[in-house]
N, C-alpha and C positions, 0 to 999 in steps of 0.2 A: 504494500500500500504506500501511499504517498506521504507529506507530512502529517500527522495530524491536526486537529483544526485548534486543538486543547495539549500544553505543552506543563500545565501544572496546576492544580487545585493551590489557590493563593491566600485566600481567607476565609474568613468565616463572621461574620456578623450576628451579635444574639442582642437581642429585649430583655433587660434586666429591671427586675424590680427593686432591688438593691444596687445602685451604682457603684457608691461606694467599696462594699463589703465587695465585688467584683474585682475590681479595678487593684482593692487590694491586695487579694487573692493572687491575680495576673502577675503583681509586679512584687511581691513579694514572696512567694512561692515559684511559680512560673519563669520568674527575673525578667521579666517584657519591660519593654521600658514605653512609657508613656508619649506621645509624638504632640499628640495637642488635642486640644477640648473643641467642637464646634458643634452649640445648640445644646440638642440634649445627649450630642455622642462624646465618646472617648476613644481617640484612635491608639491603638501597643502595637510595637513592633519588637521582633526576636531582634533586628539588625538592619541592614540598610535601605529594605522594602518600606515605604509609606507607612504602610500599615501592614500586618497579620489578622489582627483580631481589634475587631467594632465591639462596644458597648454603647447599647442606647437605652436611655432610661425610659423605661413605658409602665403600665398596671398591669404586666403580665410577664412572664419570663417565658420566652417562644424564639427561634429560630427567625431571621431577619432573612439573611440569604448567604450561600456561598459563591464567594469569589473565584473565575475561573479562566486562567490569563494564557488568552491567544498565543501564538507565536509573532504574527504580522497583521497586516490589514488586511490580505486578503483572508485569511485565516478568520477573521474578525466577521469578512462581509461575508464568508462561504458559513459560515455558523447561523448568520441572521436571515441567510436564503432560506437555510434549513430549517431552521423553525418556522418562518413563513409558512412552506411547503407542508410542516406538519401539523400546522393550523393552530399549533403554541401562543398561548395570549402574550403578546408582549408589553411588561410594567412598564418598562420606562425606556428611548429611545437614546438616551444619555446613562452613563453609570452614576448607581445611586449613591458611590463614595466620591467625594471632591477628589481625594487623591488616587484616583480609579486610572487616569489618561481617558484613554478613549472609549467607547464601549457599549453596553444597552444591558437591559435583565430579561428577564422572561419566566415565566411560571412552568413548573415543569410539573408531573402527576402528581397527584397527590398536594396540591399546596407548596411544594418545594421551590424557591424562588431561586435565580441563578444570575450570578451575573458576570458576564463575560466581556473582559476588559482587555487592553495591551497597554504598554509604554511607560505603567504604574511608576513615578518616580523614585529612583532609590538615593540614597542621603545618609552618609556615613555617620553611624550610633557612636557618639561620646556617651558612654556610660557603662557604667560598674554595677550589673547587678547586682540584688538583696539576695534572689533568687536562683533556679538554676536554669537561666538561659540555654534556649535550644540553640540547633544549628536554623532550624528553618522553620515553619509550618510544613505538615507531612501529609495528613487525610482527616478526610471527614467518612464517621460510619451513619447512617443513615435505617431505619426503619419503616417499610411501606407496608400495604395492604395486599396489593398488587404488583407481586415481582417483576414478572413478564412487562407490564408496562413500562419500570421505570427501566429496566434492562434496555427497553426498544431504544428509549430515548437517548442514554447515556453509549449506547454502542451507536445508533443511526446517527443521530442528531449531533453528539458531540466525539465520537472516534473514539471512546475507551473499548478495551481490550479484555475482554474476563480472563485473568490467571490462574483463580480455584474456582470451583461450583463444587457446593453439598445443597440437598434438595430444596434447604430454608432460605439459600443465600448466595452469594458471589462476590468476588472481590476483584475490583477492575482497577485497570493503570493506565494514564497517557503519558505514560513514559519510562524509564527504565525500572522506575523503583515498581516492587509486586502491585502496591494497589494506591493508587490516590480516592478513590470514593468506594467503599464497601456496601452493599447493599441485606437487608433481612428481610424476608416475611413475619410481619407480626401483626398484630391487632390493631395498631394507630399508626400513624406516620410520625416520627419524629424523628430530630437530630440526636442519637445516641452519645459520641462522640465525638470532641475535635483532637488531633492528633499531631504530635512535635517528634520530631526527628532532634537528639543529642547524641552526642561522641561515641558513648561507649556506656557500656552498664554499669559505670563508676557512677555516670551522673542518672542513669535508673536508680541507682541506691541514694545519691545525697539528694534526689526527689524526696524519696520517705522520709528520710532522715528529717527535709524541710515540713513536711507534711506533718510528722509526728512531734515536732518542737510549735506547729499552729495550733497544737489543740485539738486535730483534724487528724481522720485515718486514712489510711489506704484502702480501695474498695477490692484491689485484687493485685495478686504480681507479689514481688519478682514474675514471670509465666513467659516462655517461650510458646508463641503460636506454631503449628503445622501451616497454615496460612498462613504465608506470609514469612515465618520463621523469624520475627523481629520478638527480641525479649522488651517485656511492655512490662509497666506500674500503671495503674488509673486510682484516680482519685475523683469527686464529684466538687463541682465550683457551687458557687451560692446561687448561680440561675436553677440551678438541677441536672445542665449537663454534663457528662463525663470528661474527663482532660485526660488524654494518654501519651506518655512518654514513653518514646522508645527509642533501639538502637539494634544497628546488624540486621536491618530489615534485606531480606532476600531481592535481586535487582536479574533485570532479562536484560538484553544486551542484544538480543534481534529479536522480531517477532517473526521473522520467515520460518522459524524451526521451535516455534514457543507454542506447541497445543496445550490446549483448557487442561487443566486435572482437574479428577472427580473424586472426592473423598465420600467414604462411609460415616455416615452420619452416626450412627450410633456408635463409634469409635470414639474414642476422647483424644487420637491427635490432630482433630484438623484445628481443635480450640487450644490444647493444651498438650505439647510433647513429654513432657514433664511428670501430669499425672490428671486422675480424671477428675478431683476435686475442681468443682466452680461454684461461684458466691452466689448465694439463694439471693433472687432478687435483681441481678444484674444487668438480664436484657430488660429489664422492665422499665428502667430511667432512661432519663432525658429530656429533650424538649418539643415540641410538636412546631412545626412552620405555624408564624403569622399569619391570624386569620385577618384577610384583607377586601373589606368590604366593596361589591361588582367586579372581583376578579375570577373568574371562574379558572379553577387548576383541571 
């Protein structure tokens, strides 16, 4: 295949009913460092990207949209054909971050809003985190009703790649690392997870270590995935979403010779290589997309 149209899953934007207690979370756990205040958002960055991660204050804690950054302009205009073509409502004809560059959003199944940007400014971070800063933003896991649908759109519409399927779920990539957006069959649609890429599993451990001198626990981890094979900590933020830190995530290197695996679901390695314990309760969090009034998804 040719370029892809989708060269990195870039942000992620959430509605926090606590700003505050968010923003502290981020930069003091996390190590994000704070870019600037505009209205009712807070934009953090891991590093020299504008932004990673949007806080806006609203009366509900819900998914805003993820950020999903072109390669070029054409890259840009072959994405906005396509949604045209797939009869995708489009939100907004401009991106809905100031520090976005160029771009539009568009509603995808399920309430999931997208927004698809290039040129995002970057701007070298003077600062010292509190925290423990990533290397990047790395994925976002996601929970739909409807597999099959949000599959259609993420492989048609935007060129990702499924690298595992087990029968609940898939895990897709636009680009070398195993997966930038993960998908589940479940009962609601929400935003499960947002996901950071660090050095090495020194800084999977001084995550806890920050987590457990907050006051706060770890919801699971140390755990090396079979998908994916990235050793991962998650912890939960104060919106309700999940935050996962990882390292040694498994990367393809050509897709000409890269077919789907299919793992056995009732096996405990495609979740956990390690062992089959998993936290009662865990696929159940997160946050649901912004219900956004005359937008139909």
């Amino acid at each position: 295949m040719g370029q892809p149209v989708i060269r990195a899953v870039g942000h992620v934007a959430l509605r926090v009913r606590d700003l505050d207690a968010s923003v502290d979370v981020a930069t003091t756990i996390m190590g994000l460092a704070e870019r600037r205040r505009s209205g009712s958002s807070v934009f953090l960055t891991h590093g020299a990207p504008d932004h990673s991660l949007e806080y806006i204050a609203a009366d509900e804690d819900a998914l805003d949209h993820i950020g999903l950054e072109a390669p070029d302009a054409q890259a840009l205009a072959e994405v906005r054909r396509r949604v045209d073509a797939a009869g995708l409502a489009v939100l907004s004809d401009a991106p809905l971050d100031p520090g976005a560059g160029d771009g539009f959003a568009f509603v995808g199944p399920e309430g999931f809003v997208f927004e698809v940007y290039r040129d995002m400014p970057h701007v070298p971070l003077d600062h010292r985190p509190t925290g423990v800063r990533p290397n990047r933003f790395g994925h976002v896991n996601i929970t739909v009703t409807d597999l099959d649908g949000m599959l259609d759109v993420l492989t048609g519409v935007l060129d990702f790649r499924i690298s595992d399927r087990v029968t609940m779920g898939a895990w897709l990539r636009c680009n070398v690392d195993h997966h930038g957006i993960a998908v589940a069959r479940g009962e609601r649609a929400v935003l499960h997870h947002h996901a950071w890429e660090v050095q090495s599993t020194v800084e999977v451990g001084l995550l806890a270590d920050r987590i457990d001198e907050s006051g706060r626990s770890v919801l699971w981890g140390p755990v090396r995935h079979g998908c994916g094979r990235n050793i991962a900590t998650y912890f939960q933020d104060p919106s309700g979403a999940v935050v996962e830190y990882y390292s040694d995530m498994e990367r393809f290197y050509s897709d000409e010779d890269q077919p789907v695996r299919s793992w056995d679901e009732a096996d405990h390695k495609w979740f956990s290589l390690w062992s089959p314990d998993f936290p009662g309760g865990f696929i159940e969090r997160g946050v649901p997309p912004v219900r956004r009034d005359g937008v139909a998804a």
